[in-house]
PDBQT receptor file of N, H, CA, C and O in Angstrom, charges set to zero:
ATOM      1  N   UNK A   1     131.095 136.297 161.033  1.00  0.00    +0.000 N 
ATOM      2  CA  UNK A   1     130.462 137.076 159.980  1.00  0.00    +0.000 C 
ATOM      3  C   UNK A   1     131.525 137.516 158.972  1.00  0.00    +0.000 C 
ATOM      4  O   UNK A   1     132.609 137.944 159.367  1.00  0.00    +0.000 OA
ATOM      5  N   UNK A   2     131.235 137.419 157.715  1.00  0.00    +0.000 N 
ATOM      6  H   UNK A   2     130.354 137.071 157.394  1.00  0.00    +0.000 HD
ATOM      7  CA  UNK A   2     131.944 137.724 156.612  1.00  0.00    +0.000 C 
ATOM      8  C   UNK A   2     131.923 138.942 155.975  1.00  0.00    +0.000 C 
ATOM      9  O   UNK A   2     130.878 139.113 155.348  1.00  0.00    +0.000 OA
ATOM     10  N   UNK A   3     133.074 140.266 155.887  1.00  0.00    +0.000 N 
ATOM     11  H   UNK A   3     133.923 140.127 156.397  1.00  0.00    +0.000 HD
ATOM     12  CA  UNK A   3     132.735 141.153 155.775  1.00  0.00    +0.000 C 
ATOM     13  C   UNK A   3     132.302 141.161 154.190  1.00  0.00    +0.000 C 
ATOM     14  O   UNK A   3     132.612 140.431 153.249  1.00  0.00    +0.000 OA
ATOM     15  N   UNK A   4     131.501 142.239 154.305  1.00  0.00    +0.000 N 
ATOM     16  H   UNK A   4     131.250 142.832 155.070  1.00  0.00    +0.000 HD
ATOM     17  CA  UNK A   4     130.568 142.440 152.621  1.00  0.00    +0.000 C 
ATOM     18  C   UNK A   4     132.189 142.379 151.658  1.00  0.00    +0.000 C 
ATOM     19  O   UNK A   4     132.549 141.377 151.041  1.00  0.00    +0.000 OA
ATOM     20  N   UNK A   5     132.791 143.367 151.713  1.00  0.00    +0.000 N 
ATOM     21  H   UNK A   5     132.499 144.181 152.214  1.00  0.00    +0.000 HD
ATOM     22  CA  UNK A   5     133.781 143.593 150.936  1.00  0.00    +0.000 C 
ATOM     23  C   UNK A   5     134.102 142.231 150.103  1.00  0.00    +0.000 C 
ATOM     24  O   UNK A   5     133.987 141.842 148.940  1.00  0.00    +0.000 OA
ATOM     25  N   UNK A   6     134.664 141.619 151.606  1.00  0.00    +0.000 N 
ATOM     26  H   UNK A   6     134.757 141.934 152.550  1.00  0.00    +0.000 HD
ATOM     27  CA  UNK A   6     136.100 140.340 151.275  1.00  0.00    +0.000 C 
ATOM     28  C   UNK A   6     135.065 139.544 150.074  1.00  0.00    +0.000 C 
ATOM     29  O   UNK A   6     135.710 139.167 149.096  1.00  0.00    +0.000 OA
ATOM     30  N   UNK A   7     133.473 139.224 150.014  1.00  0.00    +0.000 N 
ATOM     31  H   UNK A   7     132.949 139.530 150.809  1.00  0.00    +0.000 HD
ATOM     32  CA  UNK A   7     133.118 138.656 149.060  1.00  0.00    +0.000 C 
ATOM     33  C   UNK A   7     133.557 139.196 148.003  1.00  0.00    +0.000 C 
ATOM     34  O   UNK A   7     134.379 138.484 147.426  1.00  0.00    +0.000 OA
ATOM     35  N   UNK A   8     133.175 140.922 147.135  1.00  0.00    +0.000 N 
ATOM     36  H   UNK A   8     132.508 141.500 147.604  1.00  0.00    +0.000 HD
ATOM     37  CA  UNK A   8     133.387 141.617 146.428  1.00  0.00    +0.000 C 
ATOM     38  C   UNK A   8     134.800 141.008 145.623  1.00  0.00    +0.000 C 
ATOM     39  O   UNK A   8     134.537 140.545 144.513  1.00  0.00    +0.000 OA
ATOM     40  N   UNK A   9     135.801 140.962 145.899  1.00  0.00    +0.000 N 
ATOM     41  H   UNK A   9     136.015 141.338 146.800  1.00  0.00    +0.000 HD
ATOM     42  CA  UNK A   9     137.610 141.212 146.473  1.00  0.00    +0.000 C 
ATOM     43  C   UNK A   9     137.886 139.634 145.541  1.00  0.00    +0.000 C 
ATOM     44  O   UNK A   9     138.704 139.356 144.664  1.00  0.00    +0.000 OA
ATOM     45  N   UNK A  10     136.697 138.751 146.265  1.00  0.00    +0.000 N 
ATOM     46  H   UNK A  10     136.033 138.976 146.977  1.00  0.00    +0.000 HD
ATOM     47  CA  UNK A  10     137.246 137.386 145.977  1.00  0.00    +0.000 C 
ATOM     48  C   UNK A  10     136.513 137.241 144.183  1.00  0.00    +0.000 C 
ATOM     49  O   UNK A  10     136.973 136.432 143.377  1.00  0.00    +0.000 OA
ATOM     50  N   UNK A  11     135.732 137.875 143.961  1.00  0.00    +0.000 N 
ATOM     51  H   UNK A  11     135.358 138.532 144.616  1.00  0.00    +0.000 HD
ATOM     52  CA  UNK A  11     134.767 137.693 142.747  1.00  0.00    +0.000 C 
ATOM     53  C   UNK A  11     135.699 138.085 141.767  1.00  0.00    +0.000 C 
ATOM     54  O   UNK A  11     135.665 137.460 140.707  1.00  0.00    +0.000 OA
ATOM     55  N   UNK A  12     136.673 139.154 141.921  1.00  0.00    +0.000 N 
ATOM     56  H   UNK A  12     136.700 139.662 142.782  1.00  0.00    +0.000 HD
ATOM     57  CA  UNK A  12     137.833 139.896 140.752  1.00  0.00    +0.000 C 
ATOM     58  C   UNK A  12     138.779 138.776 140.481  1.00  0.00    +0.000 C 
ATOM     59  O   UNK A  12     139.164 138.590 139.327  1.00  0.00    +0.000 OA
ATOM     60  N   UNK A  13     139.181 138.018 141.461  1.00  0.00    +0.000 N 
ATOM     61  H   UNK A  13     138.868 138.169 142.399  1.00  0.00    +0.000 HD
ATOM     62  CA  UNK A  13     140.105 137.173 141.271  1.00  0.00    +0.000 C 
ATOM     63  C   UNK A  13     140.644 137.154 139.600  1.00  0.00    +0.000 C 
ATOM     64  O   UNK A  13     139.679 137.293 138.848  1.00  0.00    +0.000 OA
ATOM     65  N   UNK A  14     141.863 137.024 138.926  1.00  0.00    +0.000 N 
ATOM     66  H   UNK A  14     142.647 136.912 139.536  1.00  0.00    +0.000 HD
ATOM     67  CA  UNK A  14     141.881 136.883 137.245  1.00  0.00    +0.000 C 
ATOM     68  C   UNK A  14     141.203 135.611 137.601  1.00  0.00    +0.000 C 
ATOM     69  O   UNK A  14     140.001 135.844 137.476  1.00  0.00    +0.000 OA
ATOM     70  N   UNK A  15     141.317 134.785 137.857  1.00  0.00    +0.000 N 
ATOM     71  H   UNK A  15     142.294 134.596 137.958  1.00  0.00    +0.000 HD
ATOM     72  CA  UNK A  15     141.591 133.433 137.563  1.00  0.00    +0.000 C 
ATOM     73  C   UNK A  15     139.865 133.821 137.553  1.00  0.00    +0.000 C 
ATOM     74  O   UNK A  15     139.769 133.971 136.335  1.00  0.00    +0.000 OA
ATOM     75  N   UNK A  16     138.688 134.039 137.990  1.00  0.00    +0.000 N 
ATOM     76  H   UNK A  16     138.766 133.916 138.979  1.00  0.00    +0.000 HD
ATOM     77  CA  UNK A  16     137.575 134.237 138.128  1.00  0.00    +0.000 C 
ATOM     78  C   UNK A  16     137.186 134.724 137.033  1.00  0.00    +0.000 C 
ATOM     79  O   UNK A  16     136.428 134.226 136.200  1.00  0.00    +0.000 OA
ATOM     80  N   UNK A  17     137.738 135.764 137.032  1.00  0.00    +0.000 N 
ATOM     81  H   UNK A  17     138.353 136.169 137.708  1.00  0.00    +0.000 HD
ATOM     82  CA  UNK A  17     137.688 136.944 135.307  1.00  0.00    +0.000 C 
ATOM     83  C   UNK A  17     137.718 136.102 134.239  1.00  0.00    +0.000 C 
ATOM     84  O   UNK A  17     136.719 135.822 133.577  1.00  0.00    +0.000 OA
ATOM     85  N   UNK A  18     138.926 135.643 134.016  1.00  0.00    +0.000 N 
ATOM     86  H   UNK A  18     139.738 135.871 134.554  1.00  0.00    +0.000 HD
ATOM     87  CA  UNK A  18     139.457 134.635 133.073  1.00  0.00    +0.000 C 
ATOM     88  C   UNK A  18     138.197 133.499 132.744  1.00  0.00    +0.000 C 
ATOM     89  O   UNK A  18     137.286 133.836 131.988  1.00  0.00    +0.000 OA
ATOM     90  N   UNK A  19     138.212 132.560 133.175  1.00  0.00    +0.000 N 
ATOM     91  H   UNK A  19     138.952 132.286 133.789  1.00  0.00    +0.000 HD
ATOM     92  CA  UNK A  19     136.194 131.610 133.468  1.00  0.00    +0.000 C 
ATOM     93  C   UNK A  19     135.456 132.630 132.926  1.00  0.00    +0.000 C 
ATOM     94  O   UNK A  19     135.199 132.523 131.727  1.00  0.00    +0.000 OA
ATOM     95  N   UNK A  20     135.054 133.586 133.511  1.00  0.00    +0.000 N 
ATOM     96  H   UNK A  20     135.263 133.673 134.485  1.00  0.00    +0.000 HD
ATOM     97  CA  UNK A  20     133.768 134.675 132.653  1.00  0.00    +0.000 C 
ATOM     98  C   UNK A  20     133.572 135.391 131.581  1.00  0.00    +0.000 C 
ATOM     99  O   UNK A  20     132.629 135.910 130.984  1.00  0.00    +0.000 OA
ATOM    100  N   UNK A  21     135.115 135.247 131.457  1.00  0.00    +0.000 N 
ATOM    101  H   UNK A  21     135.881 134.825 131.942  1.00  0.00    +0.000 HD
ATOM    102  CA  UNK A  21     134.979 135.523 129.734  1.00  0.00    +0.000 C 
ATOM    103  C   UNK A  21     135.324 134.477 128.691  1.00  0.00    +0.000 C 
ATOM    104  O   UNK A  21     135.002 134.692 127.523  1.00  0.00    +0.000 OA
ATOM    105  N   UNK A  22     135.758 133.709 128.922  1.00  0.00    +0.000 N 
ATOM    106  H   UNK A  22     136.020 133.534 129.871  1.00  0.00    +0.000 HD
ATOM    107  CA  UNK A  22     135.373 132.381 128.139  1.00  0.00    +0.000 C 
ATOM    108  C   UNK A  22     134.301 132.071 128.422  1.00  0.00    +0.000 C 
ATOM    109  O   UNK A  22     133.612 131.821 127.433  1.00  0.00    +0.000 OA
ATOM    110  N   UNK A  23     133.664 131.932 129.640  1.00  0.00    +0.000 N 
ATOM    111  H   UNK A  23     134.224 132.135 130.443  1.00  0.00    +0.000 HD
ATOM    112  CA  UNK A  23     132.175 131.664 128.945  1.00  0.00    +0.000 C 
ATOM    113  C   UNK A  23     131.268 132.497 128.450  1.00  0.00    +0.000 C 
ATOM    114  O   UNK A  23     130.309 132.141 127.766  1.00  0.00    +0.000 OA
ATOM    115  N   UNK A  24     131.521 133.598 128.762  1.00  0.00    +0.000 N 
ATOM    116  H   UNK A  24     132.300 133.887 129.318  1.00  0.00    +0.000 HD
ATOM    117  CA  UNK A  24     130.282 134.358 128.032  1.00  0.00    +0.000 C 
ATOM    118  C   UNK A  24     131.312 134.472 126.272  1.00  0.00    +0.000 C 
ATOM    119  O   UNK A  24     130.660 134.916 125.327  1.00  0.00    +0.000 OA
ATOM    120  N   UNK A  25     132.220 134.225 126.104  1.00  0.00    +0.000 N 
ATOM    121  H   UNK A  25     132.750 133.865 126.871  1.00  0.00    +0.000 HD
ATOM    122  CA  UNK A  25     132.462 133.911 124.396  1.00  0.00    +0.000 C 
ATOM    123  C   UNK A  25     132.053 132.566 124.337  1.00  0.00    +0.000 C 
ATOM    124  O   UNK A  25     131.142 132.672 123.516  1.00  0.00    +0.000 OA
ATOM    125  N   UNK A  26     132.092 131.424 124.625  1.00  0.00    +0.000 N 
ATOM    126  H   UNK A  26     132.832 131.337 125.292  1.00  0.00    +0.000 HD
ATOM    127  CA  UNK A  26     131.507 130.479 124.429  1.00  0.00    +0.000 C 
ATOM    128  C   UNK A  26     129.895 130.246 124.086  1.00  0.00    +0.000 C 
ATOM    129  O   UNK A  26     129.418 129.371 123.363  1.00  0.00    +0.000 OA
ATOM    130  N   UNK A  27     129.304 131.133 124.711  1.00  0.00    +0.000 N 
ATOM    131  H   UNK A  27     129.692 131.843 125.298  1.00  0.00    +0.000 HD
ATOM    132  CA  UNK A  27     127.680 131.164 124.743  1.00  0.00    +0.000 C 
ATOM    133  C   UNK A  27     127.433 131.778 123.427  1.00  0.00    +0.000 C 
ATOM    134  O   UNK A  27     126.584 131.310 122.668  1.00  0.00    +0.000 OA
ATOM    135  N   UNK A  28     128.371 133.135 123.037  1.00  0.00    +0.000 N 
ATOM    136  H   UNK A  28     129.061 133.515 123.654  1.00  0.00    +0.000 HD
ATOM    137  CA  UNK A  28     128.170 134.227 122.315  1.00  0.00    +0.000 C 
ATOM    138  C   UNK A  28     128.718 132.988 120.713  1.00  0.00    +0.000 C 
ATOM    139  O   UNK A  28     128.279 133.245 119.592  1.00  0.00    +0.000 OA
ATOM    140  N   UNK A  29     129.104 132.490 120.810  1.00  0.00    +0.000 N 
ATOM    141  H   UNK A  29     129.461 132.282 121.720  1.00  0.00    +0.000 HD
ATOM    142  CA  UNK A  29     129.941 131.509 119.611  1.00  0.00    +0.000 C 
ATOM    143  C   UNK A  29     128.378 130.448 119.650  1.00  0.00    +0.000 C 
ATOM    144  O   UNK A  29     128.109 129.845 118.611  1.00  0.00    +0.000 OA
ATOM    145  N   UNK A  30     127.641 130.325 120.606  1.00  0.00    +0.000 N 
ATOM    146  H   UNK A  30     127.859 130.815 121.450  1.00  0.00    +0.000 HD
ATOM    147  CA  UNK A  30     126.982 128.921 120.585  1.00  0.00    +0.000 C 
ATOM    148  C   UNK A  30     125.864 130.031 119.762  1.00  0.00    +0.000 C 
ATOM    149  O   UNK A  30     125.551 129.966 118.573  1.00  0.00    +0.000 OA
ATOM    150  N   UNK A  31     125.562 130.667 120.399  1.00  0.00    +0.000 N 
ATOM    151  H   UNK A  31     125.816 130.719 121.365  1.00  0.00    +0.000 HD
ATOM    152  CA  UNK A  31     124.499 131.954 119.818  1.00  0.00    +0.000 C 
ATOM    153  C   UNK A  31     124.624 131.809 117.922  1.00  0.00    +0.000 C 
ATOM    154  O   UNK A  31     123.904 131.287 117.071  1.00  0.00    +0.000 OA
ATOM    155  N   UNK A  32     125.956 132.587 117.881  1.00  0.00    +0.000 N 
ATOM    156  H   UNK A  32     126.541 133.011 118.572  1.00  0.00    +0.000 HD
ATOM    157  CA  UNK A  32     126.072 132.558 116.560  1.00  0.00    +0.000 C 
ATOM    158  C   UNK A  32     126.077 131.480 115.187  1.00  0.00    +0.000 C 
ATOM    159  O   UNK A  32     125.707 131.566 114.016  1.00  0.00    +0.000 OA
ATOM    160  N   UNK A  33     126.583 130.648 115.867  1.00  0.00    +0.000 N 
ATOM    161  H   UNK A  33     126.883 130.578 116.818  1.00  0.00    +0.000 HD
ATOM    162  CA  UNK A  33     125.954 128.826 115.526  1.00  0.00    +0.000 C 
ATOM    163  C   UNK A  33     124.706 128.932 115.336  1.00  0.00    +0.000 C 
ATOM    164  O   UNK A  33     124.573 128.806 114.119  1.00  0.00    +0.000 OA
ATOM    165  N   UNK A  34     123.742 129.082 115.781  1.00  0.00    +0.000 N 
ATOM    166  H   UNK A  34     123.850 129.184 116.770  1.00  0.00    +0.000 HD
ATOM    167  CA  UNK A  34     122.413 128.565 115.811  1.00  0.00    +0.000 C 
ATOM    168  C   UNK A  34     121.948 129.640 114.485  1.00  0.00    +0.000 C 
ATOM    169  O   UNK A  34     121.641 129.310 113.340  1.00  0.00    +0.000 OA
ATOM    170  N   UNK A  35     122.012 130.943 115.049  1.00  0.00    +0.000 N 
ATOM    171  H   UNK A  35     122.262 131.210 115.980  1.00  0.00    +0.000 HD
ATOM    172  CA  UNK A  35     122.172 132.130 113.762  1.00  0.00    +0.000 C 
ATOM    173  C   UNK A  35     121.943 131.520 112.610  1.00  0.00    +0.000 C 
ATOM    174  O   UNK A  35     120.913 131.318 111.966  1.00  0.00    +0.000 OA
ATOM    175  N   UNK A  36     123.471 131.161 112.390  1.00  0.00    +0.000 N 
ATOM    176  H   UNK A  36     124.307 131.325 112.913  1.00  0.00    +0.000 HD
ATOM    177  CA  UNK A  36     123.657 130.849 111.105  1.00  0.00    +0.000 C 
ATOM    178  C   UNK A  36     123.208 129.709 110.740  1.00  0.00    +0.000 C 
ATOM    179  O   UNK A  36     122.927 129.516 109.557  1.00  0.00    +0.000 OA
ATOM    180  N   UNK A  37     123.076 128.856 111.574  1.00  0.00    +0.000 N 
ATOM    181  H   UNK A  37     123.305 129.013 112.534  1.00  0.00    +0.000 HD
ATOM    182  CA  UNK A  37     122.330 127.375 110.875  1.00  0.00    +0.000 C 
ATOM    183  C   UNK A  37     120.592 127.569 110.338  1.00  0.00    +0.000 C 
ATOM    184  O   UNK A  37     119.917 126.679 109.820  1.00  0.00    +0.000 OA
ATOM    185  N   UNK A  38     120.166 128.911 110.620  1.00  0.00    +0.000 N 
ATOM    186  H   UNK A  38     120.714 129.634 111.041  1.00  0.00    +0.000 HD
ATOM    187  CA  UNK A  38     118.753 128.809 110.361  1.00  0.00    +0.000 C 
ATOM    188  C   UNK A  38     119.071 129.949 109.230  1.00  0.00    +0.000 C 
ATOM    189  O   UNK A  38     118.231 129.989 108.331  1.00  0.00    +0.000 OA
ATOM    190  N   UNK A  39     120.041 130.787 109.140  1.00  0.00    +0.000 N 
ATOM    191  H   UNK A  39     120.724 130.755 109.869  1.00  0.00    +0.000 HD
ATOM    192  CA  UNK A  39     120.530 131.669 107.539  1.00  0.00    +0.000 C 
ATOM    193  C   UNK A  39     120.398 131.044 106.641  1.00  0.00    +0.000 C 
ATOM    194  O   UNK A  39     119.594 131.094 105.710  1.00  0.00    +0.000 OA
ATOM    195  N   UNK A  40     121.582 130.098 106.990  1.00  0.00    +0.000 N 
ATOM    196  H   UNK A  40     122.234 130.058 107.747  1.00  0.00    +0.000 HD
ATOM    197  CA  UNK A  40     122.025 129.040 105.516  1.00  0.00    +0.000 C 
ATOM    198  C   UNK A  40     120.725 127.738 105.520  1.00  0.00    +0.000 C 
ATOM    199  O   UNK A  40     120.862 126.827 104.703  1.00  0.00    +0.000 OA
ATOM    200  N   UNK A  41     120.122 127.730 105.987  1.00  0.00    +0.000 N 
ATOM    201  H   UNK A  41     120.012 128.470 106.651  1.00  0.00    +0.000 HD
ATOM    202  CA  UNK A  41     118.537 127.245 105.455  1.00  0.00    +0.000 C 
ATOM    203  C   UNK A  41     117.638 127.443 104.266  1.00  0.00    +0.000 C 
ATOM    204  O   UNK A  41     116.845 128.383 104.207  1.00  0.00    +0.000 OA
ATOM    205  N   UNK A  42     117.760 126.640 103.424  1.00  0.00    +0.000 N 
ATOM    206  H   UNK A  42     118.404 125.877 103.472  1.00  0.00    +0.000 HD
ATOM    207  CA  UNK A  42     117.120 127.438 102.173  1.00  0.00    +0.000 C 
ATOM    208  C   UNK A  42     115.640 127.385 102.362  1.00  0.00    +0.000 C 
ATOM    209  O   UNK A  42     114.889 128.288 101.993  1.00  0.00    +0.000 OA
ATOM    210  N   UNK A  43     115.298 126.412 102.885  1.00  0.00    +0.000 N 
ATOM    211  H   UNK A  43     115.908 125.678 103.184  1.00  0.00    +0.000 HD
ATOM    212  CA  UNK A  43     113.747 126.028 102.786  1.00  0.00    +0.000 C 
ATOM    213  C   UNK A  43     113.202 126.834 104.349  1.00  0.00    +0.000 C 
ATOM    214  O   UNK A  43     113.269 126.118 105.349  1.00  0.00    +0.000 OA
ATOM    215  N   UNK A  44     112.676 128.300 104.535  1.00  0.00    +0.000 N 
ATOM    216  H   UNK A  44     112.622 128.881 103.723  1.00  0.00    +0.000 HD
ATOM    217  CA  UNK A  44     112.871 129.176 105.873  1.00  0.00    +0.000 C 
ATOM    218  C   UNK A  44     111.216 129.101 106.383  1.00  0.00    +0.000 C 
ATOM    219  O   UNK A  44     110.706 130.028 107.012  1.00  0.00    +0.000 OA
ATOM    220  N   UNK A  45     110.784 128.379 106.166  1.00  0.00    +0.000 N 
ATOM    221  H   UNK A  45     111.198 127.626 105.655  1.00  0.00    +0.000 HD
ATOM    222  CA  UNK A  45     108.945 127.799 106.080  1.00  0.00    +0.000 C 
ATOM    223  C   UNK A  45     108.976 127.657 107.784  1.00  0.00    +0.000 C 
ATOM    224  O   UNK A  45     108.249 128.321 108.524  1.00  0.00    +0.000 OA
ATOM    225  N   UNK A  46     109.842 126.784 108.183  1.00  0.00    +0.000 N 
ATOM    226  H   UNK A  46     110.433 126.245 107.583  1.00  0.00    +0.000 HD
ATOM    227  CA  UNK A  46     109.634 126.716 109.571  1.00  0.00    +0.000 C 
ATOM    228  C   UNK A  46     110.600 127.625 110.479  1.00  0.00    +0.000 C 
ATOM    229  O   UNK A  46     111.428 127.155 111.259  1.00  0.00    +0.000 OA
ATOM    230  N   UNK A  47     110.373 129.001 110.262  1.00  0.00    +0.000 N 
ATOM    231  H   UNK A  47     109.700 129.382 109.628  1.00  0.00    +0.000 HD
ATOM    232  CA  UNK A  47     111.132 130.236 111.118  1.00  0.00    +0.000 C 
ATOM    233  C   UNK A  47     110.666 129.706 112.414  1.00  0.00    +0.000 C 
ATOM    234  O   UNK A  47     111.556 129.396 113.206  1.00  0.00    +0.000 OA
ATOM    235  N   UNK A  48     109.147 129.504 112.868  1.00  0.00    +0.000 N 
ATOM    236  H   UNK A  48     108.425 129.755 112.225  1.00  0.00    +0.000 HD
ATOM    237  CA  UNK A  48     108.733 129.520 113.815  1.00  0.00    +0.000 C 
ATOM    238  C   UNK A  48     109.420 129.012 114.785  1.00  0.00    +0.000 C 
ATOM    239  O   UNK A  48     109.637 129.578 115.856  1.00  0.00    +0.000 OA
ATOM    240  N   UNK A  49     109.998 127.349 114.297  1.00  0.00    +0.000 N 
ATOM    241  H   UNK A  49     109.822 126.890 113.427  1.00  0.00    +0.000 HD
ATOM    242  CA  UNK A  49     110.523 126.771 115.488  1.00  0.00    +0.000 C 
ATOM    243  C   UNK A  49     112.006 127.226 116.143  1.00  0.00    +0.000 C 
ATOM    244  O   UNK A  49     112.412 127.191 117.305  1.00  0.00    +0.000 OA
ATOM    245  N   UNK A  50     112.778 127.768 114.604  1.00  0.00    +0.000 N 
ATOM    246  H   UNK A  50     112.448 127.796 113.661  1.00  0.00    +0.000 HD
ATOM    247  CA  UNK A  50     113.968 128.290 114.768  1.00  0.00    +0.000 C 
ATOM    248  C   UNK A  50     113.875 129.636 115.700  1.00  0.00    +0.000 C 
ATOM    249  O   UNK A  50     114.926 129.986 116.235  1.00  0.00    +0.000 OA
ATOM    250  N   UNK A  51     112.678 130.428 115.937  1.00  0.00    +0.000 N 
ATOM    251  H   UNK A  51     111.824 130.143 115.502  1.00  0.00    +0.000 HD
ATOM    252  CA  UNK A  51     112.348 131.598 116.633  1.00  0.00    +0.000 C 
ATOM    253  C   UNK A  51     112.414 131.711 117.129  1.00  0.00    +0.000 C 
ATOM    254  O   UNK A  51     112.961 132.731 117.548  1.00  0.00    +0.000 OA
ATOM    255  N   UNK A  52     111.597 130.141 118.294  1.00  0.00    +0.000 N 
ATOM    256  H   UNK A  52     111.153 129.312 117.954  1.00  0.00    +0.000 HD
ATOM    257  CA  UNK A  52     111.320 129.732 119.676  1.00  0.00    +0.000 C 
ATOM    258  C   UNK A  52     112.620 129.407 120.022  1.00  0.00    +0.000 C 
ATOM    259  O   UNK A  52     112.967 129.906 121.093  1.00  0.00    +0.000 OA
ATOM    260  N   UNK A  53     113.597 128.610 119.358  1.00  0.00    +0.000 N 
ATOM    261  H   UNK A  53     113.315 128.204 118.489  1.00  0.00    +0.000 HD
ATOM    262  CA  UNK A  53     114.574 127.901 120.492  1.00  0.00    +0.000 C 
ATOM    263  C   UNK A  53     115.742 129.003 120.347  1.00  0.00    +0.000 C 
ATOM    264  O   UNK A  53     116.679 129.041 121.144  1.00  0.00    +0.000 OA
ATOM    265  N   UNK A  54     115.626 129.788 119.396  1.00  0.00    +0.000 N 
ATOM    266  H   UNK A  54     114.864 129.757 118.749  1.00  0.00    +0.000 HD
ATOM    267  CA  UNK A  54     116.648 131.072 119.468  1.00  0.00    +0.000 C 
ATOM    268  C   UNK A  54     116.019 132.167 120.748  1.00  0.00    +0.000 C 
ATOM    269  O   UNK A  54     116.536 132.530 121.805  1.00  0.00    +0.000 OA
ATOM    270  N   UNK A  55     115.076 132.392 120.305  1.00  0.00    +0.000 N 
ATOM    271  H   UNK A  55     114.657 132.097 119.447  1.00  0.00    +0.000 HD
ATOM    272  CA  UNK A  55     114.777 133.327 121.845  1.00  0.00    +0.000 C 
ATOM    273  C   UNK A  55     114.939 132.295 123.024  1.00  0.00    +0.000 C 
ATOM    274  O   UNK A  55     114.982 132.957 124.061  1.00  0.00    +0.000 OA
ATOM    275  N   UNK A  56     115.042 130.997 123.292  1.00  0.00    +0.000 N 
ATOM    276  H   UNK A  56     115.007 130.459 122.449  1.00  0.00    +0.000 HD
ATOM    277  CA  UNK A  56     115.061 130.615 124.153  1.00  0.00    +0.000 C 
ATOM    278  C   UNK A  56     116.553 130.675 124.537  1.00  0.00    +0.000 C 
ATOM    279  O   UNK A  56     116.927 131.040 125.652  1.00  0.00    +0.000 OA
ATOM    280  N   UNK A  57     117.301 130.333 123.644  1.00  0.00    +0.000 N 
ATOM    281  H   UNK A  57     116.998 130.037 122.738  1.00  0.00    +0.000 HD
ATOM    282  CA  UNK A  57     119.032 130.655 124.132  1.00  0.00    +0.000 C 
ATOM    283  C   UNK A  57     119.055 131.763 124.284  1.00  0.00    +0.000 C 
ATOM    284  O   UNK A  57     119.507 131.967 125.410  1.00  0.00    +0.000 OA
ATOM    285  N   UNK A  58     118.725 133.052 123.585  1.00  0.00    +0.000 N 
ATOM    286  H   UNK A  58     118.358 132.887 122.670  1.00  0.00    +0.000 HD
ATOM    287  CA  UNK A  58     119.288 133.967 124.244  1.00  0.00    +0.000 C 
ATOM    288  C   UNK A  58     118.713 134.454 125.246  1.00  0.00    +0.000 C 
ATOM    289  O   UNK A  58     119.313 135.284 125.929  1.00  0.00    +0.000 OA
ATOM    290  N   UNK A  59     117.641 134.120 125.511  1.00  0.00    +0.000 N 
ATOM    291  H   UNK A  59     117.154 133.445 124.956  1.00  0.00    +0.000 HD
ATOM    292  CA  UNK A  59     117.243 134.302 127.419  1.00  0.00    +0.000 C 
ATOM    293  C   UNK A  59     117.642 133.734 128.112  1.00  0.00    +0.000 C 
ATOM    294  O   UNK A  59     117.755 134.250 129.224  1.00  0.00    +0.000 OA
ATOM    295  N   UNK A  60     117.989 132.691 127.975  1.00  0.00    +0.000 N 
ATOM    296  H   UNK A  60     117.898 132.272 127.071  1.00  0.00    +0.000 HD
ATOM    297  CA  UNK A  60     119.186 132.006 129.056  1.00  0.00    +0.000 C 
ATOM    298  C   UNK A  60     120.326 132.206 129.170  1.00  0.00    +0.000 C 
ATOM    299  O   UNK A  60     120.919 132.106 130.244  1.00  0.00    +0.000 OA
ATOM    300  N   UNK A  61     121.068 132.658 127.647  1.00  0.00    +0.000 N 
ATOM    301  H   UNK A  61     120.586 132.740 126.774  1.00  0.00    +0.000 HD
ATOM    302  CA  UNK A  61     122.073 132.538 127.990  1.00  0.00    +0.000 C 
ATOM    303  C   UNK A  61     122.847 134.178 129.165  1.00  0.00    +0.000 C 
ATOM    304  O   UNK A  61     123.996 134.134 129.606  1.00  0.00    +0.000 OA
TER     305      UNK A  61
């Protein structure tokens, strides 16, 4: 049996840390991409679809 802790202990690792924050800036950069590609849109007629797949990244991500 594996004590509760030692999981806890192993999750801090930097090297663990380090991975989780590059990806959550990576997601947060992919986020802002999408943002702006439906800003700089001049013709904004189809928000709808840009709506759907933006709420869909940011619920996933």
């Amino acid at each position: 049996m594996i004590p509760l802790g030692s999981t806890r202990r192993r999750d801090r690792e930097p090297r663990r840390l380090r991975y989780r924050i590059q990806k959550q800036y990576q997601q947060a950069r992919e986020q802002i991409t999408a943002v702006k590609m439906y800003v700089e849109d001049i013709d904004q007629r189809d928000w709808d679809e840009y709506a759907e797949r933006l709420t869909f990244a940011l619920n996933t991500a």
